[in-house]
C-alpha positions as CSV (number, residue, x, y, z in Angstrom):
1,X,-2.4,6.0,-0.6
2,X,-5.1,8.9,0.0
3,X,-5.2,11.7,1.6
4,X,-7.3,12.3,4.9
5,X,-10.5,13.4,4.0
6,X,-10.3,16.8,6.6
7,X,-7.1,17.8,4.5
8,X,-8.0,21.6,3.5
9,X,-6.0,22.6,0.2
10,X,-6.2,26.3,-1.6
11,X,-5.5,26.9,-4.9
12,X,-2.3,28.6,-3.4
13,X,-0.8,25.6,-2.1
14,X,-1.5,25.9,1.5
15,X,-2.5,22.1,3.2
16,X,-4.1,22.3,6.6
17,X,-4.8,20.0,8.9
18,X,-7.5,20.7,11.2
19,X,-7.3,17.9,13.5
20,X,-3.8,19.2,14.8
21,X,-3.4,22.5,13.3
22,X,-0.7,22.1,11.3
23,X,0.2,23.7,8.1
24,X,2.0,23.6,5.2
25,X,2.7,25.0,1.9
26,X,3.6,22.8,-1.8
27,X,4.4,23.4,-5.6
28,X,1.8,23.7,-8.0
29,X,2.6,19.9,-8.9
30,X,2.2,18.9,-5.1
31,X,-0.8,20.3,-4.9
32,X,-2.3,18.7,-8.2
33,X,-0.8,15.4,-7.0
34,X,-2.7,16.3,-3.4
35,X,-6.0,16.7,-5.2
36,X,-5.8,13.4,-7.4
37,X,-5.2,11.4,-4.2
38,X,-8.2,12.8,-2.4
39,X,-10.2,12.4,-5.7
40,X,-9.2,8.6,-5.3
41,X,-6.8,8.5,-8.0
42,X,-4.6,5.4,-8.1
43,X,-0.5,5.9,-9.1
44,X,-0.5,4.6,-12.1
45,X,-3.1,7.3,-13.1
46,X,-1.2,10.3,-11.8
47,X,1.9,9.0,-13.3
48,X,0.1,9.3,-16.6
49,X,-1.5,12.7,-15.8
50,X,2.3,14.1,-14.5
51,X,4.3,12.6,-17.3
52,X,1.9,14.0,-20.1
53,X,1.2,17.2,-18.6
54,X,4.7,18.1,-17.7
55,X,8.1,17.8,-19.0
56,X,9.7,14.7,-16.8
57,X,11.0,11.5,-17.1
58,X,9.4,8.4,-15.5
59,X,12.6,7.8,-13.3
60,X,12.5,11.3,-12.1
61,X,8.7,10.9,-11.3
62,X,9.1,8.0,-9.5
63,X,12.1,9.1,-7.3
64,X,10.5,12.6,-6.7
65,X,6.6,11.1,-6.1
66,X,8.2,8.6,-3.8
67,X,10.0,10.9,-1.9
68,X,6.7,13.5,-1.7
69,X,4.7,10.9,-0.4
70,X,6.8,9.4,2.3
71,X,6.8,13.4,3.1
72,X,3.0,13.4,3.2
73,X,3.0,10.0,5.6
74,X,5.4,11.5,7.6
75,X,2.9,14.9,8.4
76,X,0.4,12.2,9.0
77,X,-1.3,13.8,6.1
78,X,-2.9,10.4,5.0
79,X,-4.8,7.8,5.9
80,X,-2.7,5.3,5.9
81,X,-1.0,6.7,8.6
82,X,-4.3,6.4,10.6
83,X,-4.3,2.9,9.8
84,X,-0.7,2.0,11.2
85,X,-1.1,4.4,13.9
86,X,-4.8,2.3,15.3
């Protein structure tokens, strides 16, 4: 999954999305996850970046990542979405 490339992030949390003006806010964890995906990070390498960095356990991770990104497809915040929607 990645994120669209006109995504805007701040260091606050905020995600905006200029093409139709929507915002929104995440967690510090969100956001880190948010930047990995537009640095091209594949899952398995954010898993390992999550579950060393932070105290989690892979089932959590995976129920809770799944979850945020369906959230993220669902804004239309990536470009997969794109893809299904051409």
């Amino acid at each position: 999954m990645k994120i669209k490339k006109n995504i805007a992030l701040s260091d606050s949390g905020f995600v905006f999305d200029p093409a139709t003006g929507d915002s929104f806010t995440t967690n510090p964890i969100g956001l880190e996850i948010i930047k990995m995906l537009k640095d091209g990070k594949n899952s398995q390498e954010i898993k390992t970046t999550i579950l060393k960095k932070y105290l989690t356990d892979e089932a959590t991770f995976e129920k809770d990542n799944y979850d945020f990104l369906n959230m993220l497809a669902k804004h239309r915040l990536t470009e997969d979405h794109e893809k299904e929607k051409n």
